[in-house]
C-alpha positions in Angstrom: 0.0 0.0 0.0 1.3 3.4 -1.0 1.8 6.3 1.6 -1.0 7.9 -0.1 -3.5 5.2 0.6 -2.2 4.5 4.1 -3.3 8.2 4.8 -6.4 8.0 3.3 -7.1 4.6 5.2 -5.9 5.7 8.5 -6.9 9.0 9.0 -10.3 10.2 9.6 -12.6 12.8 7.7 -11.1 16.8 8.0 -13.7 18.8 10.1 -15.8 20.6 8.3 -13.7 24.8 8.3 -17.0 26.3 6.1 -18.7 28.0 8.4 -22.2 27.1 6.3 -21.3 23.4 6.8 -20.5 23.8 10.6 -23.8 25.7 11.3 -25.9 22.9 9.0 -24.0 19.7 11.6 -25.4 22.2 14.3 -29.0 23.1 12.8 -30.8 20.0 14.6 -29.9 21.4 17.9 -31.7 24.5 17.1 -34.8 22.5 15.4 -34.8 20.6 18.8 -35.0 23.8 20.9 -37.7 24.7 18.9 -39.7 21.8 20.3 -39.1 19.6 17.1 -37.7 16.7 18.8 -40.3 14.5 17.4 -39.2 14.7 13.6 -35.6 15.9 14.5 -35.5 12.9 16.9 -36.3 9.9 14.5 -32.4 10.7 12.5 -30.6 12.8 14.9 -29.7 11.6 18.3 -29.2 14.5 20.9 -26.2 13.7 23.0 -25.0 15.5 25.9 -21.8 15.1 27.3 -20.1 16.6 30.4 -17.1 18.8 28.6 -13.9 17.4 29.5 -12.3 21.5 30.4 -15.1 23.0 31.2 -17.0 20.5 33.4 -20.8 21.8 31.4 -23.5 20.1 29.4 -22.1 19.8 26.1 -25.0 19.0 23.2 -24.0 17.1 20.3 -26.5 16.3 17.3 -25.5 13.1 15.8 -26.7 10.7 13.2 -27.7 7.0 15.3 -29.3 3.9 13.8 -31.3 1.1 15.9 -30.7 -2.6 15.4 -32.4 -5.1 17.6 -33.3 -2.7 20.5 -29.9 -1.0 20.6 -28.6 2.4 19.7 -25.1 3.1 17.7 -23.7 6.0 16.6 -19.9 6.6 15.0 -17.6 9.0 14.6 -16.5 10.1 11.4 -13.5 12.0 12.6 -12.4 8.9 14.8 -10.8 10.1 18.0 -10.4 14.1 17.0 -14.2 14.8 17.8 -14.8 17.2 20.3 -18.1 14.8 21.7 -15.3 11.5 21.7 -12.9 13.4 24.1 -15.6 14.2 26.6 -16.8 10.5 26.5 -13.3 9.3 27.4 -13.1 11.5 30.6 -16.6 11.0 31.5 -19.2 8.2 29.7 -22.1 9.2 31.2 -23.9 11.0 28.9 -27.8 11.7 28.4 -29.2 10.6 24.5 -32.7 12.0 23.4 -34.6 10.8 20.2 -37.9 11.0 19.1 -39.0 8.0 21.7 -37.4 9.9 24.6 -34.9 10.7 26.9 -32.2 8.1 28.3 -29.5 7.9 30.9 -26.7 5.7 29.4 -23.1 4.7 29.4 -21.2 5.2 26.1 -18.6 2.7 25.0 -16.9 1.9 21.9 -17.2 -1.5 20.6 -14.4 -3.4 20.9 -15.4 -7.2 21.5 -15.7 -9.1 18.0 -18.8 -10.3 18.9 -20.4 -7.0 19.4 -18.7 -5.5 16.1 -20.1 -8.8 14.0 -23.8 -8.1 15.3 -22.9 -4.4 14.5 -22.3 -5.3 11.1 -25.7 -7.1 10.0 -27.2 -3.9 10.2 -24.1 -2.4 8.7 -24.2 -4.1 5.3 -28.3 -3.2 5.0 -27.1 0.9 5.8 -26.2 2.9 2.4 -24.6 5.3 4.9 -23.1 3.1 7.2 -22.1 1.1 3.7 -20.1 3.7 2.6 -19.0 5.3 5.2 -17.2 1.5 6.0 -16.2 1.9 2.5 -14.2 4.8 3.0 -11.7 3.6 5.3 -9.9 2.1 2.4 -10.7 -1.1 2.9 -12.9 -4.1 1.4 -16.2 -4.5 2.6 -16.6 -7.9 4.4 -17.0 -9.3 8.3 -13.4 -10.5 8.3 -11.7 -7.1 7.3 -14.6 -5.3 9.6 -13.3 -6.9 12.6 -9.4 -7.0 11.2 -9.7 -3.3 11.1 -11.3 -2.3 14.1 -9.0 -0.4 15.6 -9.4 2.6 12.7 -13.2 3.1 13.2 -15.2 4.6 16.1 -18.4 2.6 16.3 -20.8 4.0 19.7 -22.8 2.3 22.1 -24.8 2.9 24.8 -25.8 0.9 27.7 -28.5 2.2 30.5 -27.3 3.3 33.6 -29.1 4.6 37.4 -25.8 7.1 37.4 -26.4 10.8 37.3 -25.7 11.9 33.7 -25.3 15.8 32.3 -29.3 17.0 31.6 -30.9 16.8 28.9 -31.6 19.4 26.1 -34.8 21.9 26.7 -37.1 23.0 23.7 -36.4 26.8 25.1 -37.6 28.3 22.1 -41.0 26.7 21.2 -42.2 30.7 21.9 -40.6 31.4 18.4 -43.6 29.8 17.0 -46.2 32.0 19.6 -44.3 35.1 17.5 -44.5 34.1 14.2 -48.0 33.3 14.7 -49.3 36.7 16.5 -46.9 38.1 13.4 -48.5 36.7 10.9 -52.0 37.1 12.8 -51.0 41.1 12.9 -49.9 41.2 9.2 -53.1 39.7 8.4 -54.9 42.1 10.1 -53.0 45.3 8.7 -54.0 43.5 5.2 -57.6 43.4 5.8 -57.8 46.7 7.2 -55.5 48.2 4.6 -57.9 47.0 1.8 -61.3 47.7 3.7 -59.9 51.3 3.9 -58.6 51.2 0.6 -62.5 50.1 0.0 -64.4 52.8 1.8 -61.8 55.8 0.2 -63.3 54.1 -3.1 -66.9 54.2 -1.7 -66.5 57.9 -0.5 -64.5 58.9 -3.9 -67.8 57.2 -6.3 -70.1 59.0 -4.4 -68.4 62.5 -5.0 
């Protein structure tokens, strides 16, 4: 294998440095906060972790998928994310999705027999497909688990510990403004026309 591959097989994805593309990874926060956790919540997991420096809730929207009862979520920038770091000093972290909010411990799968269940619903993923696809090598159980040490596959396992708290919808009275807005704007319509109306009226009868 050339140097060239061995980068492209080892390293994980650049982070994103447009500042369009880091707002769109963040938008699902703000959808959530607007009290969309019900649509948000059935692709994007919202996971709070306790920040490794500063000790606060730290809320990360993430791409999961489900298989047999059990969440899973990766990281595409292997051990450089921000969200990966925190998990390392801390694992307790709290997920929400459209079904709810859950206290869990985060691991990485490591045990082969973990990764190979992983990987039925892996081959049956387009996203999960290619993004194993990516990593430079070809797709099949036997180089899946031969390679596991250059992907960062999530899990999360329930726990009674005190984990950071969840994310609030603080802004569902955005949609109380847009509504009396609109309702106001309607108004100043209706009014504008029936005066427009009677200056007609008065003007005919001139």
């Amino acid at each position: 294998m050339s140097e060239s591959q061995e980068k492209t097989f080892s390293e994980p994805f650049p982070y994103p440095s447009n500042p369009l593309l880091r707002w769109l990874f963040k938008s699902p926060i703000f959808l959530w906060r607007l009290g969309l956790g019900l649509v948000v919540g059935k692709l994007f997991m919202i996971m709070t972790t306790t920040g490794r420096k500063s000790g606060l809730p730290r809320p990360t929207a993430i791409e999961f998928h489900e298989y047999k009862g059990r969440k899973y979520v990766y990281s595409a920038w292997g051990d450089k994310a921000d969200w990966y770091k925190n998990i390392l000093a801390d694992p307790r972290v709290t997920i929400q999705t459209a079904r709810g909010t859950e206290h869990v411990i985060a691991r990485r799968l490591i045990a082969d027999h973990e990764l190979a269940e992983a990987f039925e619903f892996v081959i049956h993923n387009p996203a999960m497909r290619r993004w194993v696809q990516t990593l430079g090598f070809r797709f099949g159980l036997k180089e899946f688990l031969a390679h596991k040490d250059r992907f960062y596959l999530m899990t999360f396992d329930p726990t009674d510990e005190p984990t950071p708290p969840p994310l609030e919808a603080d802004l569902k009275w955005v949609w109380l403004v847009i509504v009396a807005s609109a309702l106001i704007g309607l108004l100043c319509v209706l009014l504008r026309q029936r005066h427009t109306s009677i200056l007609f009226t008065d003007l005919h009868q001139l």
